[in-house]
C-alpha positions as MATLAB code, in Angstrom:
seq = 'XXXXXXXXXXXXXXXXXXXXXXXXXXXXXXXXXXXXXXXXXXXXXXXXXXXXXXXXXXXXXXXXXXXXXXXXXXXXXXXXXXXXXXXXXXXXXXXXXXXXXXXXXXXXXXXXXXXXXXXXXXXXXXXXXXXXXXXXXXXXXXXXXXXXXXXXXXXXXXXXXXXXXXXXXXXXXXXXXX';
ca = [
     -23.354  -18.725   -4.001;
     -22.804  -15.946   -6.249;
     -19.422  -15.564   -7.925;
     -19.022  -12.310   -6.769;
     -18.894  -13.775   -3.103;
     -16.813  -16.526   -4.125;
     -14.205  -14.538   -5.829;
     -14.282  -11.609   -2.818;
     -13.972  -14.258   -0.124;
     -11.514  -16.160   -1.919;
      -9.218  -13.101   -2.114;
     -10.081  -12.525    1.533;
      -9.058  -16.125    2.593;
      -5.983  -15.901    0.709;
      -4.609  -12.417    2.224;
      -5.228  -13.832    5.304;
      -3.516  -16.959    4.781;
      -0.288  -14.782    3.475;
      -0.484  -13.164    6.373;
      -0.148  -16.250    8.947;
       2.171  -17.970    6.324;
       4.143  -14.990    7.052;
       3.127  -14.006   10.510;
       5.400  -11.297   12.474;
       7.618  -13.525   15.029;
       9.229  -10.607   15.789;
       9.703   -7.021   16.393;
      11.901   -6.575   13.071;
       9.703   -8.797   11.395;
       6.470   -6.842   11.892;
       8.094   -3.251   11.069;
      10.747   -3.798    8.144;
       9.702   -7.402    7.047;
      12.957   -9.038    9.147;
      15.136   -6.991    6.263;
      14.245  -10.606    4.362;
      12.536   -9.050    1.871;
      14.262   -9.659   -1.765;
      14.370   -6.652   -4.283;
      11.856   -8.163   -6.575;
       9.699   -9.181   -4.613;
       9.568   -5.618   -2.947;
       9.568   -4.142   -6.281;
       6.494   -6.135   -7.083;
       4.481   -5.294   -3.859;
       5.546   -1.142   -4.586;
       3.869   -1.657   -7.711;
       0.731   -3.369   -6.556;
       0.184   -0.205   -4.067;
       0.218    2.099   -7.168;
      -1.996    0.090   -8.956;
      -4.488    0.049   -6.566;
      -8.253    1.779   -5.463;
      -6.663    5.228   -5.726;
      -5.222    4.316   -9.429;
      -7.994    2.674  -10.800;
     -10.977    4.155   -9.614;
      -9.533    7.917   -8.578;
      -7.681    8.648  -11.795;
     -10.411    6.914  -13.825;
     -12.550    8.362  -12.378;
     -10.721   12.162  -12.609;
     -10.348   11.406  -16.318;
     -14.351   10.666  -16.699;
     -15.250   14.151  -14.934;
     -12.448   16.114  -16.102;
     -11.418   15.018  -19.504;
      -8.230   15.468  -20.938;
      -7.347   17.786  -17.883;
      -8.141   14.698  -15.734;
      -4.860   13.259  -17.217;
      -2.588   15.464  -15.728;
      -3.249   13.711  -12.247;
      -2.387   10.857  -13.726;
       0.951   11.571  -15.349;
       1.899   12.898  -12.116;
       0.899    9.860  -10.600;
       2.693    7.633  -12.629;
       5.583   10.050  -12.709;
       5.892   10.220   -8.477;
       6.200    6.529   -8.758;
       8.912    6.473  -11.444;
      10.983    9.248   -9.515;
      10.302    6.576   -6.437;
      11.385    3.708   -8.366;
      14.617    5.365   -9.690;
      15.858    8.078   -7.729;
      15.370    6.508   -4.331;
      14.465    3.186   -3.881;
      18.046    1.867   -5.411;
      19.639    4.019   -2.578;
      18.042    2.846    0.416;
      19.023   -0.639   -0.166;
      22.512    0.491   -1.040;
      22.608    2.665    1.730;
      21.444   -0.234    4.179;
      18.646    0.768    5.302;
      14.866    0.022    4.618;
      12.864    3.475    5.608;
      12.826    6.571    4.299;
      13.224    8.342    8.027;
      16.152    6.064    8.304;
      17.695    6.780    5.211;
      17.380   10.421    5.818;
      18.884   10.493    9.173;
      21.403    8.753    8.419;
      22.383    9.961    5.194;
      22.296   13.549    7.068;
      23.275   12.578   10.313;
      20.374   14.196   11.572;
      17.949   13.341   14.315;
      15.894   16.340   13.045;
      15.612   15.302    9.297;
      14.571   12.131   10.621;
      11.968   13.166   12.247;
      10.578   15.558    9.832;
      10.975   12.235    7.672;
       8.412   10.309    9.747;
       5.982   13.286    9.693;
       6.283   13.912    5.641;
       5.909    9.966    5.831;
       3.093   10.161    8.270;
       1.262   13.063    6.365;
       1.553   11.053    2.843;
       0.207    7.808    4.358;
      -2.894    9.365    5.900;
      -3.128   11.831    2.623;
      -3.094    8.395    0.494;
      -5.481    5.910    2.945;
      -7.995    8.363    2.620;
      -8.388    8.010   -1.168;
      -7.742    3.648   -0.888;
     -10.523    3.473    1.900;
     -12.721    5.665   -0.423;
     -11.914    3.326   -3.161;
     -12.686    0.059   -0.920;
     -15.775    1.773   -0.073;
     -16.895    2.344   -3.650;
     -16.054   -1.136   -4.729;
     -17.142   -3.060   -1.533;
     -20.521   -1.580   -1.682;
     -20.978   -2.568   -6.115;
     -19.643   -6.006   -5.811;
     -21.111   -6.772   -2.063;
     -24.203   -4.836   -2.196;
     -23.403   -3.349    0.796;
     -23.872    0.218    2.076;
     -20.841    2.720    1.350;
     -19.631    2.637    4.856;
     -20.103   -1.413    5.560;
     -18.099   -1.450    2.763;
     -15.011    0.931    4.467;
     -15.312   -1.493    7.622;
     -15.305   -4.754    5.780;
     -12.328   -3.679    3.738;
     -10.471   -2.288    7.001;
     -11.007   -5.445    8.757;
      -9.627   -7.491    6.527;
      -6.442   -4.865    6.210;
      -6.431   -4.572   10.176;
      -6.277   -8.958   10.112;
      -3.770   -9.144    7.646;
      -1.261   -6.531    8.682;
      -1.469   -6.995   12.571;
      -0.926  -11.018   11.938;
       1.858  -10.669    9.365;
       3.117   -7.162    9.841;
       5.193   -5.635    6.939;
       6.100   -9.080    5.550;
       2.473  -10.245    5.503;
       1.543   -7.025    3.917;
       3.997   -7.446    1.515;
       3.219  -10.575    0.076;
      -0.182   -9.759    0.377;
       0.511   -6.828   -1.850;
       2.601   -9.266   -4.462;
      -0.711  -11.374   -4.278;
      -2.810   -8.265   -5.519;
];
């Protein structure tokens, strides 16, 4: 077997075997991780998603085409994540509550923030997938061998095994394992 394969697969088998270790028993479990989640820990996972596809190959890969001018991206990058890491994320545990739409509604007593929350939220995720699934993509198909787009479905299998089995505790832990 080719070590490529073996290391791939044994990444595979492990995410997926965080993700019944941790499975979702319930409803709490599979949307805020059962609130069970300690600080650490949840630190470590929120940096594994910015060091990810989009970090590594999108802001290389910015820096290779656009030279120095390429490392503006990143500084903002790495300078969204900072502001995340020390003008928020200390206040939504101290606030009590574990998402941003949450915190938001709550800390303005607004249904309406809250909402416009989950749709900022919404619009962010999407904005962001669509860079990691080009990144899984690009990676899949040079280690695998595998067209571009095999690539995108292996990669969102595996993601769509992992987070419906363990739900945001699975994906957690499966980020700490990254």
């Amino acid at each position: 077997m080719d070590w490529t394969l073996f290391f791939v697969i044994t990444t595979f088998g492990l995410y997926i075997g965080i993700a019944i270790w941790a499975r979702a028993g319930s409803t709490d479990d599979f949307y805020v991780a059962g609130h069970d989640v300690h600080p650490t820990v949840n630190g470590m996972a929120t940096a594994a998603d910015w060091m990810s596809a989009a970090s590594f190959l999108s802001m290389a890969g910015l820096i290779a085409f656009l030279g120095y001018g390429g490392s503006v991206y990143l500084m903002g990058w790495t300078g969204g994540y900072v502001l995340l890491a020390v003008l928020l994320a200390p206040f939504l545990r101290e606030f009590g509550k574990f998402t941003v739409p949450d915190f938001v509604g709550d800390r303005y007593y607004s249904d309406i923030a809250r909402i416009i929350a989950v749709i900022c939220a919404l619009f962010v995720s999407f904005t962001y997938i669509a860079g990691q699934m080009k990144g899984v993509g690009v990676a899949f198909s040079g280690f695998l061998g595998v067209d571009f787009n095999v690539g995108i479905i292996i990669g969102m299998v595996i993601v769509f095994v992992y987070a419906v089995r363990g739900g945001m505790k699975g994906v957690t832990y499966t980020q700490v394992g990254q």
